[in-house]
C-alpha positions, 0 to 999 in steps of 0.5 A: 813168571812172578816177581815184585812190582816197581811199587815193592807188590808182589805179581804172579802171572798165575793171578790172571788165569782166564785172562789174555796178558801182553807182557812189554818189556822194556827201559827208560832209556830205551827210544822204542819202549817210549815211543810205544809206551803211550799206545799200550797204556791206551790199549789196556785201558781199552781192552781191559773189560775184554780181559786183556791185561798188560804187564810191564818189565823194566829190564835193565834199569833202576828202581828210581828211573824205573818209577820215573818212567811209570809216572811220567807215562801214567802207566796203570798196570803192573810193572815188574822190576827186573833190572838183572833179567830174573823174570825174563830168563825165566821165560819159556825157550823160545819166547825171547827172540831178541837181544834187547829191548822192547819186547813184547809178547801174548800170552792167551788165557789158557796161560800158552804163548800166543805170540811174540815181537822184537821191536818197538809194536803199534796197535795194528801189531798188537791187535794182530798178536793178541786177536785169536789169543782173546776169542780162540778160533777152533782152528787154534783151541789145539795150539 
């Protein structure tokens, strides 16, 4: 996954090796994405000295609106601009399960897909996604 960030930086996935990435995709005018919006900014900040990064893409909207979204919310990690949908089709298949947005999904530190959500997230679900990701049991280090 690369692209450019809303703020023109580029953004390769390949920059966190070793770390645990949630990617949230989503848009401005999407209900669930605000609604979810504040509890991943909380949780990244959070989360961030365990080596869990989130990344955001906007899917589906502009650069000005996309940046209006970014502030409002105060969003401190990168957001990739992805208005046609080049960064989410470039996905692996089968990570995309959904037709619209938000989704979210986990990607572990060995850069493998740990888990994947359709639809607006709370906390709960996104500790559930992302926790064998973050500290992998025996049981999952073969996934």
């Amino acid at each position: 996954m690369k692209g450019a960030t809303a703020d023109g930086e580029p953004f390769r996935l390949s920059d966190y090796r070793g770390k645990t990435v949630v990617v949230n995709v989503w848009a401005y005018w999407c209900g669930p994405c605000r609604l979810e919006m504040p509890m991943l900014v909380d949780y990244e900040k959070s989360m961030k000295r365990k080596g869990v990064v989130v990344v955001g893409i906007n899917h589906g909207s502009g650069i000005a609106a996309s940046k209006a979204f970014i502030e409002e919310f105060d969003v401190p990690y990168p957001n990739l601009h992805d208005p046609s949908g080049e960064s989410t089709l470039d996905m692996p298949k089968g990570v995309i399960q959904s037709q619209g947005v938000p989704f979210t999904f986990v990607i572990d530190s060995r850069h493998k897909i740990a888990a994947s959500s359709s639809g607006a997230i709370n906390r709960k679900m996104l500790e559930e996604m992302t926790s064998w990701a973050v500290k992998p049991s025996k049981k999952t280090a073969g996934r």
